[in-house]
N, C-alpha and C positions, 0 to 999 in steps of 0.2 A: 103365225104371221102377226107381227106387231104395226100400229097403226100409233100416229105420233100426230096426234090432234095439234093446230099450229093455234095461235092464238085468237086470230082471226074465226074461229070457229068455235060455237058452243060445248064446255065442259063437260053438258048434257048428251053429246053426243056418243062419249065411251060407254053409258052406260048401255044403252040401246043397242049397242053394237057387240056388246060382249061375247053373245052368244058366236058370235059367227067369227068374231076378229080377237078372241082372246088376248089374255096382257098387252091392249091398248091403253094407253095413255092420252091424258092434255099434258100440253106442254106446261102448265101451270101447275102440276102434280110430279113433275121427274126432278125437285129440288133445284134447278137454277136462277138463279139472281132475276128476278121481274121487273122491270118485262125484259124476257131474252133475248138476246140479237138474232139476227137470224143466221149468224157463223157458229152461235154458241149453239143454236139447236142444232144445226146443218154436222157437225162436229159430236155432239150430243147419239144423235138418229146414226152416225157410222158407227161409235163405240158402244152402241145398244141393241143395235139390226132393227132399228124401227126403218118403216115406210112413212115419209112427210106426208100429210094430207091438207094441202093449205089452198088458198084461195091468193099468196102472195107472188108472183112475179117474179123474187128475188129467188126465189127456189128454185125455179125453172132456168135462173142464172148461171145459181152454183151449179145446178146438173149439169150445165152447157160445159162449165170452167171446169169440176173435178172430177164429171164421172161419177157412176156409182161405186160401192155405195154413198150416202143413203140414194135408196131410189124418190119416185117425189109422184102421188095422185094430185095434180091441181085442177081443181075448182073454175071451170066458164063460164060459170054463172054467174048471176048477181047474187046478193042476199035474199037468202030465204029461211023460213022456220027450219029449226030443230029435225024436224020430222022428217022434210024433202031431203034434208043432207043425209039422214039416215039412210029414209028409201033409196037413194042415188047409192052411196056406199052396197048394200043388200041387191040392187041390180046387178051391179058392176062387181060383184065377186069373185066371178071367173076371170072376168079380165083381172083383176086386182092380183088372183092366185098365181096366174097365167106370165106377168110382170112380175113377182116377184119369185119365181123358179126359172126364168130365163135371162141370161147374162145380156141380150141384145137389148133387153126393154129396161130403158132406166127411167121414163115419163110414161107415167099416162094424165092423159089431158081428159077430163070430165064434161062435161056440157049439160 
């Protein structure tokens, strides 16, 4: 399961997470033109089978408009360190696995 760090979110965070979310990416590292639109990542995460992980609103747009994939984790939080978005990620793994082996879950919403 691929995880598709949005820009909004520290670069720092693929690393921390490798272990558990293997071949994740920032959006900042998969070669497109910066800063990327958020159609060009949305377009990007279907031709790759990444999961969006963003904190942006626009994502939870496209899900509404195109359907999966890509599917989309967003962020209800405010900003916080590196670390909490990790630990949040590392909670939420089940759910995370759970959403992306079932065709009905195209959102999960984080808090």
């Amino acid at each position: 399961m691929k995880l598709l760090l949005d820009a909004n979110i520290s670069f720092r965070v693929v690393k921390k997470i490798q272990a558990t979310f293997p071949d994740s990416l920032h959006v900042e590292r998969t070669g497109l033109v910066q800063p990327a639109k958020d159609r060009t990542i949305w377009h990007f995460a279907r031709q790759n089978d990444f999961i969006i992980v963003t904190y942006d609103e626009d994502f939870y747009e496209l899900s509404n408009l195109y359907g999966a994939p890509p599917k989309v984790i967003w962020f209800r939080f405010g900003n916080v360190p590196t670390d909490i978005i990790v630990q949040k990620l590392l909670k939420y793994q089940q759910d995370i696995e759970l959403m992306a082996t079932n065709s009905d879950i195209d959102l999960l919403e984080i808090y």
